[in-house]
DSSP file (Angstrom, degrees, kcal/mol; ACC not computed):
  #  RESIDUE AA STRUCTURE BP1 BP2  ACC     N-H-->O    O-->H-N    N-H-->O    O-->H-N    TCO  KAPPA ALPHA  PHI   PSI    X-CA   Y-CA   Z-CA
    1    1 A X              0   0    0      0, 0.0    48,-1.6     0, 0.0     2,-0.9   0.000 360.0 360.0 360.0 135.5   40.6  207.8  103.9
    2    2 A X        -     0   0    0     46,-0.2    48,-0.3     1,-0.1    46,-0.1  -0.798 360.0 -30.6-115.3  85.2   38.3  204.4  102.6
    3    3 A X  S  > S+     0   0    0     -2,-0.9     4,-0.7    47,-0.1    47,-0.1   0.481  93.4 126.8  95.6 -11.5   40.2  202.7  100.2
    4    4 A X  H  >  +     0   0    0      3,-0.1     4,-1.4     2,-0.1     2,-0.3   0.762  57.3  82.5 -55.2 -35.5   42.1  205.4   98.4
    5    5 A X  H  4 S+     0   0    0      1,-0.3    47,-0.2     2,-0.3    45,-0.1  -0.745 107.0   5.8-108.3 123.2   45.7  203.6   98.9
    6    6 A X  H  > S+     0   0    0     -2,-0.3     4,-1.1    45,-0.2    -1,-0.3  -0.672 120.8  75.9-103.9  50.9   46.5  201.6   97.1
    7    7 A X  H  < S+     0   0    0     -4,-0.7     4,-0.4     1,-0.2    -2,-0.3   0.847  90.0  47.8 -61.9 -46.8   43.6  202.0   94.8
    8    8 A X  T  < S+     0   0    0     -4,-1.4    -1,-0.2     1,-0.3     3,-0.2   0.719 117.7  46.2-104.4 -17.3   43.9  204.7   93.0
    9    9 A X  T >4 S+     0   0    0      1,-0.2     3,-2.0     2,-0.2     4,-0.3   0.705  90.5  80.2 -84.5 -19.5   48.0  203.5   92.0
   10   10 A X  G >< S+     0   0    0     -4,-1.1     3,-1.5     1,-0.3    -1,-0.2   0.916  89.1  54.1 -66.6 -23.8   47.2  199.9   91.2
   11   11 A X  G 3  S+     0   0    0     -4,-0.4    -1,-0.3     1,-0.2    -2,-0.2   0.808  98.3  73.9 -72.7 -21.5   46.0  200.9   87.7
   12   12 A X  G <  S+     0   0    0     -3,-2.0     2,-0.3    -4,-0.2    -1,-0.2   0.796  81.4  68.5 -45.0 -36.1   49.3  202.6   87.4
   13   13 A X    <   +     0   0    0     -3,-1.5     2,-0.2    -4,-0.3     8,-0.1  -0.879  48.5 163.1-120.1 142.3   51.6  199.7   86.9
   14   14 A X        -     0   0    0     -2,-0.3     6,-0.2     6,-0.3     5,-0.1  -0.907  24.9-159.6-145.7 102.2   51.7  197.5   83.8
   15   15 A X  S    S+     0   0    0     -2,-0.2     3,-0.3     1,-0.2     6,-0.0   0.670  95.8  56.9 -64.1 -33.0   54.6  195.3   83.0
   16   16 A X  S    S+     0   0    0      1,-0.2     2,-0.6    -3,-0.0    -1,-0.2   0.845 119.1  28.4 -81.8 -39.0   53.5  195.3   79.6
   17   17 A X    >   +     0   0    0      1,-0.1     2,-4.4     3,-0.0     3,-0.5  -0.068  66.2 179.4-137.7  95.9   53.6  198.6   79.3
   18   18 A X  T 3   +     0   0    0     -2,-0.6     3,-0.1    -3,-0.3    -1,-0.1  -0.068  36.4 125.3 -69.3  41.6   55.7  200.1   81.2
   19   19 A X  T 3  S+     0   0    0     -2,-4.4     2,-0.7     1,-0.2    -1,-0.2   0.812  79.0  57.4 -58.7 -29.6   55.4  203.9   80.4
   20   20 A X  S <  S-     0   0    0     -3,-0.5    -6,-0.3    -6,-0.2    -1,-0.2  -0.907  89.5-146.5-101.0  87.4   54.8  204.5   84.1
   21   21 A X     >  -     0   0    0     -2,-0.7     4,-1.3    -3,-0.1    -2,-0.1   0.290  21.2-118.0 -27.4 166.8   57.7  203.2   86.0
   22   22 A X  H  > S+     0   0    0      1,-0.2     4,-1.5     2,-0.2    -1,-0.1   0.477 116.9  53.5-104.7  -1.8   57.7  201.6   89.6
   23   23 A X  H  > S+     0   0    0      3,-0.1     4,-2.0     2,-0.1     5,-0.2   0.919 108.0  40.6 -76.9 -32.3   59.8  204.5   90.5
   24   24 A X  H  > S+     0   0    0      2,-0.2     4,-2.8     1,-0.2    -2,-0.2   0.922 120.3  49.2 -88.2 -28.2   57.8  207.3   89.3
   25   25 A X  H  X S+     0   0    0     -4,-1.3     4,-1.9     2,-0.2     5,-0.3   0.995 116.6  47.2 -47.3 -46.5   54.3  204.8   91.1
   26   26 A X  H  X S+     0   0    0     -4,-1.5     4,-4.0     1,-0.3    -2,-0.2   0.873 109.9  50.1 -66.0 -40.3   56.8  204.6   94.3
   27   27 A X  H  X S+     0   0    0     -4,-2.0     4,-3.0     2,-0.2    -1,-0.3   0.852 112.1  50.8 -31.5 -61.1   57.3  208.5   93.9
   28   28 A X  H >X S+     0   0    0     -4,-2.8     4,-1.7    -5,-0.2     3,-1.2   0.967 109.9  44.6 -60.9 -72.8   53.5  209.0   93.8
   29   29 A X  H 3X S+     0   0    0     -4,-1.9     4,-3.0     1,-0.2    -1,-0.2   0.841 113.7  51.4 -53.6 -41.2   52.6  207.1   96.6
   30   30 A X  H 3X S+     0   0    0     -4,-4.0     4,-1.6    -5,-0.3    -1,-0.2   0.844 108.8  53.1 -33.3 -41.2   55.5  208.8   98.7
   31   31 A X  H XX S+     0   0    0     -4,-3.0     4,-2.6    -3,-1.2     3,-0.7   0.962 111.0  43.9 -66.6 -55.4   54.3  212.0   97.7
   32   32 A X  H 3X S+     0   0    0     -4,-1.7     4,-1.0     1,-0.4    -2,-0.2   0.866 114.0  50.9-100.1 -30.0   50.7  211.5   98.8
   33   33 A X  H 3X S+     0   0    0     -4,-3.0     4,-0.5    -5,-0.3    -1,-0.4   0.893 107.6  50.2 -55.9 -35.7   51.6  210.0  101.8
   34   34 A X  H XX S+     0   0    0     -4,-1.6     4,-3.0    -3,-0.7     3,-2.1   0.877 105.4  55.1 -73.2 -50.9   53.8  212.5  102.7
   35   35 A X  H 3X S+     0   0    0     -4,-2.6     4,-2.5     1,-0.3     5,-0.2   0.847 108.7  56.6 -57.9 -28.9   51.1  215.4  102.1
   36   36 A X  H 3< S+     0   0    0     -4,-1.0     4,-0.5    -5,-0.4    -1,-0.3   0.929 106.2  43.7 -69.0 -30.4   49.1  213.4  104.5
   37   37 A X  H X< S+     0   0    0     -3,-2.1     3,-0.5    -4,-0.5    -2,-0.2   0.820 114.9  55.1-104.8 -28.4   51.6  213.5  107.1
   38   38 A X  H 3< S+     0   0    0     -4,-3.0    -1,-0.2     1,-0.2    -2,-0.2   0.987 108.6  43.0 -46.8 -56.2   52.1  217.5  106.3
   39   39 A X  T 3< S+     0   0    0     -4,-2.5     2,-0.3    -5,-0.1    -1,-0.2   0.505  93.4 107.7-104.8  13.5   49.0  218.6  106.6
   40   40 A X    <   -     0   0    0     -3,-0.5     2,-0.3    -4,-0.5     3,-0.1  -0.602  68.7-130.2 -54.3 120.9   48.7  216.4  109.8
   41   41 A X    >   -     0   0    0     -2,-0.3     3,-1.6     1,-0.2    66,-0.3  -0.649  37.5 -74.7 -97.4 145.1   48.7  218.6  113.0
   42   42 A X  T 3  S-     0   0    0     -2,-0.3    67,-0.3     1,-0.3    66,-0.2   0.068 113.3  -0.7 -15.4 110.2   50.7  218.0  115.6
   43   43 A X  T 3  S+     0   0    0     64,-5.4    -1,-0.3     1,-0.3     2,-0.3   0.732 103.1 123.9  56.5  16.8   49.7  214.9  118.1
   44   44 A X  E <   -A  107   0A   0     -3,-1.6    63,-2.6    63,-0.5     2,-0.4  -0.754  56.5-135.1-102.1 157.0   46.7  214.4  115.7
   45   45 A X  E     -A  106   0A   0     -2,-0.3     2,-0.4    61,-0.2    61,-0.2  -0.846   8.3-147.8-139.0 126.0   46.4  211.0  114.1
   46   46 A X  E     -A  105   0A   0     59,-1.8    59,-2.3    -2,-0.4     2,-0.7  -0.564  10.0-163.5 -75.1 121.1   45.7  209.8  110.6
   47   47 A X  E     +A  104   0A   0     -2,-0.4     2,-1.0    57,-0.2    57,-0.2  -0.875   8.2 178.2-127.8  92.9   43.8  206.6  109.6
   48   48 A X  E     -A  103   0A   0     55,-2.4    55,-1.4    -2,-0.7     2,-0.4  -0.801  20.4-132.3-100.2 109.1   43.9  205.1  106.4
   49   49 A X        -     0   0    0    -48,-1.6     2,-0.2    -2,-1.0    53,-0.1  -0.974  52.4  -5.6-169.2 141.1   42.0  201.7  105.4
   50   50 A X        -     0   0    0     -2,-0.4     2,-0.3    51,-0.4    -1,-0.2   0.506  52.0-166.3-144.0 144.5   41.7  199.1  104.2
   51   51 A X        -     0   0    0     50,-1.6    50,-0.3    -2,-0.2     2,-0.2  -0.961  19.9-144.4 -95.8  87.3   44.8  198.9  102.7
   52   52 A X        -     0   0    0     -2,-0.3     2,-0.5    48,-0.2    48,-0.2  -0.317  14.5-167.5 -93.3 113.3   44.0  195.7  100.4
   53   53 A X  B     +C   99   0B   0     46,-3.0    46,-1.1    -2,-0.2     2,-0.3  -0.893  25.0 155.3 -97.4 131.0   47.6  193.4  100.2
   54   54 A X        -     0   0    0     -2,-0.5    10,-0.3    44,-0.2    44,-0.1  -0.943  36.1-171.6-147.7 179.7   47.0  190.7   97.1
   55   55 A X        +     0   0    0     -2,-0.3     3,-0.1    42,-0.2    43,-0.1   0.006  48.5 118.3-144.4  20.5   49.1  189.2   95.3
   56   56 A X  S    S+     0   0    0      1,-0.2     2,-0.4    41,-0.1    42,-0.0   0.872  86.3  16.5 -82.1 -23.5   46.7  187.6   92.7
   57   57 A X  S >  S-     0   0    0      1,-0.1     3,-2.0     0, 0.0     4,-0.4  -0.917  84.6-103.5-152.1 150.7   48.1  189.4   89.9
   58   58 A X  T 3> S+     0   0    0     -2,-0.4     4,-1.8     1,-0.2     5,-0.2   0.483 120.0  54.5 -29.9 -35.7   51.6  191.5   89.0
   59   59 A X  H 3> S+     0   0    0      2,-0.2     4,-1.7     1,-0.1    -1,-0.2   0.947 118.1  44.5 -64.6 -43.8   50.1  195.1   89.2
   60   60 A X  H X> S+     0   0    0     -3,-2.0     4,-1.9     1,-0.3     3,-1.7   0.985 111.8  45.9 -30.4 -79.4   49.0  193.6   93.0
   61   61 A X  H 3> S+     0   0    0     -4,-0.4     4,-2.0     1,-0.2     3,-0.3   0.773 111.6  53.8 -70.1 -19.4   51.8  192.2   93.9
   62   62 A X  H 3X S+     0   0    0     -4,-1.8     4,-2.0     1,-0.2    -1,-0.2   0.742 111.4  48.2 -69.8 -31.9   54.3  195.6   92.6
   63   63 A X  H <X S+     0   0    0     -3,-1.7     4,-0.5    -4,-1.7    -1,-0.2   0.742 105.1  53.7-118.8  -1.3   52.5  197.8   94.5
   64   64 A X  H  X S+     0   0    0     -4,-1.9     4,-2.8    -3,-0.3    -2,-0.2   0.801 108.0  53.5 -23.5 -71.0   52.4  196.0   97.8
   65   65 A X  H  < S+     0   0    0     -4,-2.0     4,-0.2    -5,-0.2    -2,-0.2   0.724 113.2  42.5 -58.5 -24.6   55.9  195.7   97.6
   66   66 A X  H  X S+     0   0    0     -4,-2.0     4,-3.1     2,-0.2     3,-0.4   0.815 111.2  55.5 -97.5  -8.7   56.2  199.5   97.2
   67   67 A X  H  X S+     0   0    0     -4,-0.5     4,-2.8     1,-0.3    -2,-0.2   0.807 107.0  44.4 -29.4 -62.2   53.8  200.2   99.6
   68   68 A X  H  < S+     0   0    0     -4,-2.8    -1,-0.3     2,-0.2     4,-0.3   0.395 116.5  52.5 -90.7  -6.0   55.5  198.3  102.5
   69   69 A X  H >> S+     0   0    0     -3,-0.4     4,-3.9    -4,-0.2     3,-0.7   0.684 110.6  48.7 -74.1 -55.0   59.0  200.1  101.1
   70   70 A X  H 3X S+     0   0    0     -4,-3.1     4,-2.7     1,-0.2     5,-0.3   0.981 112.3  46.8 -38.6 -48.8   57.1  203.6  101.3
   71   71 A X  H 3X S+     0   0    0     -4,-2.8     4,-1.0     1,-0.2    -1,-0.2   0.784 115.1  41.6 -75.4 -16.4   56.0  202.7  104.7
   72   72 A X  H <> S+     0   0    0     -3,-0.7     4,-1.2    -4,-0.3    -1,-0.2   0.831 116.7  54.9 -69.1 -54.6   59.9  201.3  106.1
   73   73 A X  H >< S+     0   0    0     -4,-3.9     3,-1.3     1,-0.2    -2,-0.2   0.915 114.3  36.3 -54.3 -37.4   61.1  204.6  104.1
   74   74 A X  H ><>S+     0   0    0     -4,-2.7     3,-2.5     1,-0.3     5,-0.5   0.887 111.0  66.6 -63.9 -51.7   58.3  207.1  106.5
   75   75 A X  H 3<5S+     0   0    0     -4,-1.0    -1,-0.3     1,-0.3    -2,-0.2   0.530  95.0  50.6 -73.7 -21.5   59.2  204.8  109.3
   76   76 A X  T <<5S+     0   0    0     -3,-1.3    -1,-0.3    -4,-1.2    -2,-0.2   0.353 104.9  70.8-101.8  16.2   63.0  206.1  109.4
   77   77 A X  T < 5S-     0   0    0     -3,-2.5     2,-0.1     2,-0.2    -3,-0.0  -0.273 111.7 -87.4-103.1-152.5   61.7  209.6  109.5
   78   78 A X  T   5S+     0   0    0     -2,-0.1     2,-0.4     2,-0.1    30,-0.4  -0.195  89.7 110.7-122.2  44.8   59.9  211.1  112.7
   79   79 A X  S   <S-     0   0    0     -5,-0.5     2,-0.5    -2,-0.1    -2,-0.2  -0.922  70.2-132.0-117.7 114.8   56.3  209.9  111.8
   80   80 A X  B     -B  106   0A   0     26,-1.5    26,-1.3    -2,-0.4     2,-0.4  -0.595  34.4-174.2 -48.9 121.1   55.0  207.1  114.0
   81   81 A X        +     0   0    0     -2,-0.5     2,-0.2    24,-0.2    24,-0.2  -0.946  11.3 177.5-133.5 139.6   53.6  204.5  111.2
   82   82 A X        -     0   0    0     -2,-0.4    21,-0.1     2,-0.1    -7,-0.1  -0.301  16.2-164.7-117.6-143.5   51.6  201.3  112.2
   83   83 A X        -     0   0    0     -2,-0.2     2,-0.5    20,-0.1    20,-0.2  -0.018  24.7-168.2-175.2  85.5   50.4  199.3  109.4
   84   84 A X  E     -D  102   0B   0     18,-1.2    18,-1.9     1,-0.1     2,-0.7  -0.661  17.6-125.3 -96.4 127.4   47.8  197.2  111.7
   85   85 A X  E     +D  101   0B   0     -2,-0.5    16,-0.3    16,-0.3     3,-0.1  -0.468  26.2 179.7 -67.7 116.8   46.2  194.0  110.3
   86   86 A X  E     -     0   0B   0     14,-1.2     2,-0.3    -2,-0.7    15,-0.2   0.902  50.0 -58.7-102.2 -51.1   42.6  194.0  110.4
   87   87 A X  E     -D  100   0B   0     13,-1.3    13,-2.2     2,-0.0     2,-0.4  -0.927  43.1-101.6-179.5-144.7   41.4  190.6  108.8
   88   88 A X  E     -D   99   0B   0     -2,-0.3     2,-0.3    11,-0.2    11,-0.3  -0.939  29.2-158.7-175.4 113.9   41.4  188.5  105.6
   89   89 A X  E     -D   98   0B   0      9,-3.0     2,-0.7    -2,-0.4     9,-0.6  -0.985   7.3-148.0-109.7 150.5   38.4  188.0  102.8
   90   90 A X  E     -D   97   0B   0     -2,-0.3     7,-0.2     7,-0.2     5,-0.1  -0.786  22.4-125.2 -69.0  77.3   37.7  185.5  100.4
   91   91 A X     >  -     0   0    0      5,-1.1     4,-1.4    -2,-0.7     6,-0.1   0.140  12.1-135.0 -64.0 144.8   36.3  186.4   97.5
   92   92 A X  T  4 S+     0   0    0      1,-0.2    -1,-0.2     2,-0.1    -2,-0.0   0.905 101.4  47.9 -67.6 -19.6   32.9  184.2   97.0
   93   93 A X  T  4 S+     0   0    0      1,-0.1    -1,-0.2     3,-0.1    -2,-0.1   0.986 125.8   9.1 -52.0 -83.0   34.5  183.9   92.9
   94   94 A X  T  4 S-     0   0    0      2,-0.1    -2,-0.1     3,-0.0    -1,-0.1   0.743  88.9-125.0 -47.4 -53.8   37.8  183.0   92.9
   95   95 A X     <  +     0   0    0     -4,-1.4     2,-0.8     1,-0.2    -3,-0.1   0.639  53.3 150.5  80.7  20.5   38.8  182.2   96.2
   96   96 A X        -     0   0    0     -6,-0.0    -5,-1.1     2,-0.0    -1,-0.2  -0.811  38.6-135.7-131.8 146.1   41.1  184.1   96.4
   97   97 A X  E     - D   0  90B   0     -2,-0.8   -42,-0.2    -7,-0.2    -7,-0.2  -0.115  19.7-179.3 -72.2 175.7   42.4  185.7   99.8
   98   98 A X  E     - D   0  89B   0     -9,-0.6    -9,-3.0   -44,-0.1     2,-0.7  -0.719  24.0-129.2-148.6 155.7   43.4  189.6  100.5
   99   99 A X  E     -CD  53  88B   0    -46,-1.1   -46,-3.0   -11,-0.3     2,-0.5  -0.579  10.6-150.7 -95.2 106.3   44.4  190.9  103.2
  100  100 A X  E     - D   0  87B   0    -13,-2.2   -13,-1.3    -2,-0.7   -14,-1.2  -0.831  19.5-178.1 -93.7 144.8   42.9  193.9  104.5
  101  101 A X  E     - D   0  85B   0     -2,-0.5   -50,-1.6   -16,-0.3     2,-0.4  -0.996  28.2-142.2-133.8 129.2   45.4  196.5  106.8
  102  102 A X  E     - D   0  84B   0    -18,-1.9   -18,-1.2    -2,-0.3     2,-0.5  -0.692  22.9-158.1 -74.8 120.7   44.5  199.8  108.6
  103  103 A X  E     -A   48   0A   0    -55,-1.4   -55,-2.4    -2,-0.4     2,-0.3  -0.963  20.9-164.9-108.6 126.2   48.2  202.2  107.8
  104  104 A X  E     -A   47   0A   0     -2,-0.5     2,-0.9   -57,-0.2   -57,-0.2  -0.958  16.7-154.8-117.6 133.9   48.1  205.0  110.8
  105  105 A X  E     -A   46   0A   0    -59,-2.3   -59,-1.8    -2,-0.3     2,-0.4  -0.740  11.4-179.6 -94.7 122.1   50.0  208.2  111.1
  106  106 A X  E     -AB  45  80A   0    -26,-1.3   -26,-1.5    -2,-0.9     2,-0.7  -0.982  16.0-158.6-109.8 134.7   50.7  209.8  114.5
  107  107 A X  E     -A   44   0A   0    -63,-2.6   -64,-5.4    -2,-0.4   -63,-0.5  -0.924  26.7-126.9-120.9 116.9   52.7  213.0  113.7
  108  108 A X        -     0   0    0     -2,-0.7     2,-0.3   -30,-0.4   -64,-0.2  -0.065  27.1 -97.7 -55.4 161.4   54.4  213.5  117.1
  109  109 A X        -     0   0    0    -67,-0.3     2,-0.5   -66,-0.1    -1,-0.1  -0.786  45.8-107.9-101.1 141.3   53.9  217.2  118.9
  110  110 A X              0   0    0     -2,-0.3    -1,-0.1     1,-0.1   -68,-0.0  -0.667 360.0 360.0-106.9 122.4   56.5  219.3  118.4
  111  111 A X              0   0    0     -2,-0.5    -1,-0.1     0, 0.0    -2,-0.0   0.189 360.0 360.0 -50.3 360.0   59.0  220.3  120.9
């Protein structure tokens, strides 16, 4: 996957208008993480990135924070999860950092 996570949810969340809860976002992304780790075969491994962390503005920073709670929740089930840093840009505009991360799934082979 290139970018899908948390792309396609940051447009989700709006504080002004909050028709879309950050349960029903956290729900989404659970869900479609979890269909990734279904249709994952056994000892195969899943590679998603860049997982783009900012924090420059609320929708950002909301869906970071359920992001890294999806990934703790996957992490007490029996799915290997990394969430491996890969490196840092600037944007030439702003200035203003994010933080790119590779998320991998190893779905262990089954005994």
């Amino acid at each position: 996957s290139h970018a899908s996570i948390p792309n396609v949810f940051t447009g989700m969340y709006s504080s002004e208008f909050p028709e879309i809860s950050r349960e029903s976002i956290e729900s989404s992304i659970s869900s479609a993480l979890h269909e990734i780790i279904r249709v994952l075969r056994p000892g195969k491994t899943a590679y998603l990135a860049p997982i783009l962390f900012t924090e420059n503005y609320e929708p950002q920073k909301v869906i970071k924070e359920i992001i890294l709670k999806v990934i703790d929740d996957i992490k007490a089930e029996w799915v290997d999860v990394k969430l491996e840093f890969l490196n840092t840009e600037i944007n030439p505009q702003n200035k203003k950092e994010t933080e790119n991360y590779r998320l991998i799934f190893k779905k262990p082979i089954s005994t």
